[in-house]
Structures are given as C-alpha cells and as structure tokens.
VEXVO-996468 format. One record per residue (C-alpha): residue in one letter; x, y, z. Coordinates in pm, whole numbers, padded with zeros to 5 digits, always signed. Layout:
N
AXYZ
...
END
This chain:
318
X+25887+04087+15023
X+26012+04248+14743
X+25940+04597+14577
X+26087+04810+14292
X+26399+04465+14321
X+26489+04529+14697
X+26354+04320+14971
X+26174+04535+15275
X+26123+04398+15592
X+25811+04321+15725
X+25814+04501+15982
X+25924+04824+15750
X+25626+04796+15532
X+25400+04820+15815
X+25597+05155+15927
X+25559+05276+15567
X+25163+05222+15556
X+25191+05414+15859
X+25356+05682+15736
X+25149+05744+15454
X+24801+05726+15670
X+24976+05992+15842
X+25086+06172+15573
X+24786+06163+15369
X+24552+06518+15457
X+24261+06352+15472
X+24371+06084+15764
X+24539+06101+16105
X+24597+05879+16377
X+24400+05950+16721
X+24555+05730+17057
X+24322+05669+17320
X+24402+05361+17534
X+24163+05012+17594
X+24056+05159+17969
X+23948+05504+17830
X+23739+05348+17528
X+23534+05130+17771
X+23477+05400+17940
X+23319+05659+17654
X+23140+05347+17512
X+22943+05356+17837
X+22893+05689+17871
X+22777+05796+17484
X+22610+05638+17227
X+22862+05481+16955
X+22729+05652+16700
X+22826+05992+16844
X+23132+05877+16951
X+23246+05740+16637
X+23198+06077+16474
X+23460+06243+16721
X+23714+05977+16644
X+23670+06032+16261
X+23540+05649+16202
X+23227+05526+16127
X+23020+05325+16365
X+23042+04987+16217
X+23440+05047+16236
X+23463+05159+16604
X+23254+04849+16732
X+23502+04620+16537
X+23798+04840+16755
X+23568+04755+17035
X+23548+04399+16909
X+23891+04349+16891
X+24013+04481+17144
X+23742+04325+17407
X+23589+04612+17530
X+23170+04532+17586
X+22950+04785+17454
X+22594+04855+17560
X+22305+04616+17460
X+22047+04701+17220
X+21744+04963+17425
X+22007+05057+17723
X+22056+05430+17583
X+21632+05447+17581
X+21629+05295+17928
X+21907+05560+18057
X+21705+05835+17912
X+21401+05712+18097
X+21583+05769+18381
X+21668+05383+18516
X+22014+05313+18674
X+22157+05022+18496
X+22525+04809+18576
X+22759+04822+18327
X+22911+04528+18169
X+23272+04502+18370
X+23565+04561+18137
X+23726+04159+18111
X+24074+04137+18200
X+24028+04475+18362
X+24394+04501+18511
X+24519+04500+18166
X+24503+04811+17963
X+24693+04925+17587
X+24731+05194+17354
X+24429+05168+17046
X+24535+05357+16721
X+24275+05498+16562
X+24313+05576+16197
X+24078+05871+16177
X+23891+06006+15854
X+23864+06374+15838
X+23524+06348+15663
X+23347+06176+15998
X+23491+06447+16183
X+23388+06753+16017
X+23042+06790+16231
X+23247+06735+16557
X+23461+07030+16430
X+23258+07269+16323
X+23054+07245+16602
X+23361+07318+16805
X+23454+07625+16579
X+23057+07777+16629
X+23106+07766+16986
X+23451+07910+17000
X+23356+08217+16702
X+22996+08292+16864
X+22965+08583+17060
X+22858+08459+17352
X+22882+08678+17689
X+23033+08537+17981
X+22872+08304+18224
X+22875+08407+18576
X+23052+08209+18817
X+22673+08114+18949
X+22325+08206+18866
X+22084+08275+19227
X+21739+08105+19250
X+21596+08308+19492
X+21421+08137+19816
X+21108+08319+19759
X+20938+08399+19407
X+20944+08802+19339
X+20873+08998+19060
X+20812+08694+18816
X+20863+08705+18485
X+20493+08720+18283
X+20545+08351+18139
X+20629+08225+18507
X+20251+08446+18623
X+20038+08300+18378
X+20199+07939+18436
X+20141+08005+18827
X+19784+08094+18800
X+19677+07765+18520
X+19852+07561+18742
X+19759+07648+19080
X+19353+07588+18856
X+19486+07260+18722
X+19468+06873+18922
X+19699+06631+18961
X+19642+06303+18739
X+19690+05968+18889
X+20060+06006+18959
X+20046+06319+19128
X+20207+06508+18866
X+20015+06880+18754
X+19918+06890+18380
X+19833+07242+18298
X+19437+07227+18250
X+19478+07517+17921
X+19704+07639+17658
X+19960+07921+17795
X+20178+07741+18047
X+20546+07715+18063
X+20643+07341+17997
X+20607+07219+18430
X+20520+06865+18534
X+20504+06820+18907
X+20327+06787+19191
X+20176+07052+19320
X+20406+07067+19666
X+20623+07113+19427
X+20487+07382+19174
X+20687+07659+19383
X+21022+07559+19371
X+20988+07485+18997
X+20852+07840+18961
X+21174+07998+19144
X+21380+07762+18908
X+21246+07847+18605
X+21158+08224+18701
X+21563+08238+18772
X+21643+08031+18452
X+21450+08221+18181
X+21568+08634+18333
X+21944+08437+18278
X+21856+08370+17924
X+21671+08667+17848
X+22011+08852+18047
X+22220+08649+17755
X+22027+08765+17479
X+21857+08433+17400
X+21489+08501+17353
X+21264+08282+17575
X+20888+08142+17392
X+20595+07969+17505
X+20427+07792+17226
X+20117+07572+17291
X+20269+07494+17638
X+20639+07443+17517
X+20940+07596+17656
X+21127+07730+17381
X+21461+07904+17340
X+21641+08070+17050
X+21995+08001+17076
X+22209+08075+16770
X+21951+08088+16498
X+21866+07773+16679
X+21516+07697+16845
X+21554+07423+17138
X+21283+07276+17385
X+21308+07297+17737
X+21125+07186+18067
X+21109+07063+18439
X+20974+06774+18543
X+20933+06540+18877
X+21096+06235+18841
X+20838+05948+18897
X+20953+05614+19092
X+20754+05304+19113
X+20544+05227+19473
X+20472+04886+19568
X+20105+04883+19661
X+19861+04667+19842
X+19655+04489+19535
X+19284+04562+19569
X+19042+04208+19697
X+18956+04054+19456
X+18542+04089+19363
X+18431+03729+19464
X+18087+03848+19248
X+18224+03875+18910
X+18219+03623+18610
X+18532+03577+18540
X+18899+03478+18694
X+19230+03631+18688
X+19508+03457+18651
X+19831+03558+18763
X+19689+03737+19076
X+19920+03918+19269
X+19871+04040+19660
X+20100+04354+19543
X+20127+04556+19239
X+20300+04868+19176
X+20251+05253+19021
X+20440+05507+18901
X+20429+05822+19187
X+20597+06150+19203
X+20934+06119+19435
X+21020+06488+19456
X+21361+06498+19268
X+21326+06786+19003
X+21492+06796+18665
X+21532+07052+18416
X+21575+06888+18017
X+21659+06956+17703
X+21344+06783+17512
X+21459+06609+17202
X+21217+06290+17069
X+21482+06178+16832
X+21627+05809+16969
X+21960+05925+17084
X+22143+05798+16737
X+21990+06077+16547
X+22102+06341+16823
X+22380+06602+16797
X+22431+06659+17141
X+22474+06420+17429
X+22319+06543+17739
X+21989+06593+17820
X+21883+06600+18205
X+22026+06768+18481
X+21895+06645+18795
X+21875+06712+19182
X+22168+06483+19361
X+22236+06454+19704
X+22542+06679+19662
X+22397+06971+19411
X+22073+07099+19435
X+21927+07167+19116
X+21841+07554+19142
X+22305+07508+19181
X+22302+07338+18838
X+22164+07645+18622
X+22506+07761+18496
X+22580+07393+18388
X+22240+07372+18215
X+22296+07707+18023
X+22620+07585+17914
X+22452+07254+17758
X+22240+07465+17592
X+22448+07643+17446
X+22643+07352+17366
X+22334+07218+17202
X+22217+07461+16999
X+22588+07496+16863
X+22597+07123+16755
X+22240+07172+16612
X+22357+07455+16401
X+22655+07233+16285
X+22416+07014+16146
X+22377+06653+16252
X+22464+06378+15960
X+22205+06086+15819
X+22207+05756+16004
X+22486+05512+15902
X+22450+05123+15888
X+22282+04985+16186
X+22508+04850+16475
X+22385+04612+16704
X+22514+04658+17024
X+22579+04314+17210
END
C-alpha cells in the first residue's frame, strides 16, 4: 500500500494503528490471556466485566466470540443468585491458551475507577485481623432484644423458616433452632459496624447500614433445599382426576446453612457491585466470614457512591 508516495508494509501499518490506539489519551491496550477471560466470564456478569476492561458489552462478547471462549446462557446469573450450583460450559480446546488485546476506552472505565479512588481516599479505620461472635449472646445490642423477643412470639411458615409476626425486627429468616446463632451473628456484626462508625437502622423490618453517604440492605437467612416427599393418597371420593400423578413430590425445607447478604432486587446487570452472599462452607463457618462481609460492604457502598451507568444494548448470552 501506498501513502504520502512510499509503499508501507502491511505488516507496518498494523504496528502504526497500534501505536496510535496507544498513543491516543483516551485508549489503551489491556492483555489478559484466552484461559483468564473464560474464567471472569464465569465468575461475573459481562456487563460488569466489560466496564473494567473499558469496552462495552456487545464488544467483549464478540472478543469472547472470537476467540471461543462460552459465556453463560441467558437466566444462569438469576439461578446462581438463587443459590443453585450449576456446571460451567468447559473451555473447547482447553490445552490451548493466547494473549487477547483489549483496546480499552477510558470512558467505560471511569465508574470502575472512581470507585477504586473512593475506596482508597475514604477514611476508613482498619479492619481487625478477625471480628469474635461470641458462643453465648451477652449484653445484646437493643435491635438484636427486640428482634429476640418478636421472634421467639412469631411461627414458622410451611418451610420452617421464622417470619417476624410485627414491625420492629432486624431482617432474620430461619428456623427457629436456629434463631440463636443468627442472633450472636448479627449481635457481633452490627457492635463491628457501629465500632466503624457506620450507623446501623431498622426500618419496617430492614437491616440497613449507612456506609459512605450510602444506605445498603442487609440480612441472614437459612438456605432452603428441596425434600423429596411421600405424595399424599389420592381421595378415591372426589370428582375429578389428576393427571400426571406422582407417588413423590418435593418442598422447599430449611437445611441449616446460614447466610448473611447484601439485599439488592436489581437483576445483576443493573448492579455495581458483584457479590452478594457469604455463606457457611464446610471449611469457614460463617460467624469466621464477618471481616470478609464488612469488607464487601464497604466495597459496595463505595461502587454505589461511584454511581452505576444506564443499561447498554442487550447481550444474549449463548
């Protein structure tokens, strides 16, 4: 090709495109490789992620596109937060991993990196290497007493789960062989925030906490699993038949793994932040994962403050 008389090489006039992407203020090259992409597509939504490479969504799932990397079908991020477990698409050609480019747009990144400079500017105190849930509840605070006493006068719906019977309890939903642990937790959880300076509400049974000139929801909850149960006999003396009879059917029951959440209704698209459970395991108890759940908070409210941008063009994720 020639320009300005003189022929370039191919292969020179891709360098100099280069070189002006990366010369230009508002653009910059990011390098992440095919493995680690499949990865993060899996682990947050595409929208979010798109926003910390400085691209929009459309253009990362054409990287992903080219590049063969699978990305979550349409309703998995709804069925995550619901708490199911669900197989990932395997990575094809999986042995065979390359360096991805990514010409990033300062403009897509600007929430990312704000966010980042309200956390690092804030004057947050120190976390302690661990916060204590004592093994027996003392001195509560006055939300955790009221809570105690509605629930311990509240019954357990079909599930097994407590719903406070009146306005003025903490946000709580478990059983009630459970209502004393997740008093301890969340006794131990609100005198850490209060210790922090965040100021700890109870509006018409939410948990709320001011963060940063930032209000967020929080709770605790039972996780509820699915029981296979004997189907009733049928009644041989009504007037009508049912079809699709099965001996078995099943109902949702309390399992006795606790969780402590951030409560956000938006679909996960719309969100600012990424995580939103923290759960018992069979490694880390959850009165262990307080410090962690304090620091998502924090992380939360920081990336609320930042401000969260409008919904770009739908993606369908195949």
């Amino acid at each position: 090709m020639c320009v300005n008389g003189a022929h370039i090489p191919q292969q020179s006039l891709v360098e100099l495109s280069e070189d002006l992407l990366d010369n230009h203020s508002m653009y910059q090259h990011i390098r992440t490789t095919r493995r680690k992409l499949y990865q993060e597509v899996w682990s947050t939504p595409v929208r979010i992620l798109s926003r910390e490479y400085g691209i929009s969504d459309v253009g990362l799932a054409k990287i992903c596109k080219r590049n063969e990397i699978p990305r979550p079908p349409r309703g998995y991020w709804a069925r995550v937060q619901s708490g199911q477990k669900i197989d990932k698409t395997p990575l094809p050609n999986g042995d065979k991993d390359w360096e991805i480019r990514v010409h990033s747009n300062s403009d897509y990144r600007d929430v990312s990196e704000s966010a980042h400079t309200i956390v690092q500017k804030a004057p947050l105190p120190k976390l302690p290497k661990r916060f204590v849930v004592p093994e027996k509840l003392e001195d509560p605070h006055p939300l955790i007493k009221r809570s105690a006493e509605i629930l311990q006068s509240s019954r357990p719906e079909d599930t097994g789960l407590v719903i406070p019977a009146k306005e003025g309890c903490l946000n709580i939903r478990v059983s009630r062989d459970n209502i004393p642990r997740a008093l301890r937790i969340m006794d131990a959880l609100i005198k850490a925030l209060e210790n922090l300076s965040f100021e700890v509400s109870n509006p018409e049974n939410r948990t709320e906490v001011r963060i940063m000139d930032t209000t967020l929801s929080i709770g605790i909850s039972e996780k509820l699993v699915r029981k296979r149960l004997r189907a009733q006999d049928h009644d041989l003396d009504r007037t009508y038949y049912e079809f699709g009879y099965n001996l078995f059917e099943e109902k949702p029951v309390v399992s006795g793994v606790l969780y402590l959440e951030i409560v956000d209704t938006r679909r996960p698209w719309e969100r600012s932040f990424r995580r939103l459970k923290w759960w018992d395991t069979e490694s880390v108890r959850l009165e262990d994962s307080l410090k962690s759940f304090i620091s998502g908070l924090i992380r939360a409210a920081a990336l609320e403050r930042a401000g969260t941008p409008g919904p770009e063009d739908d993606v369908d994720d195949e």
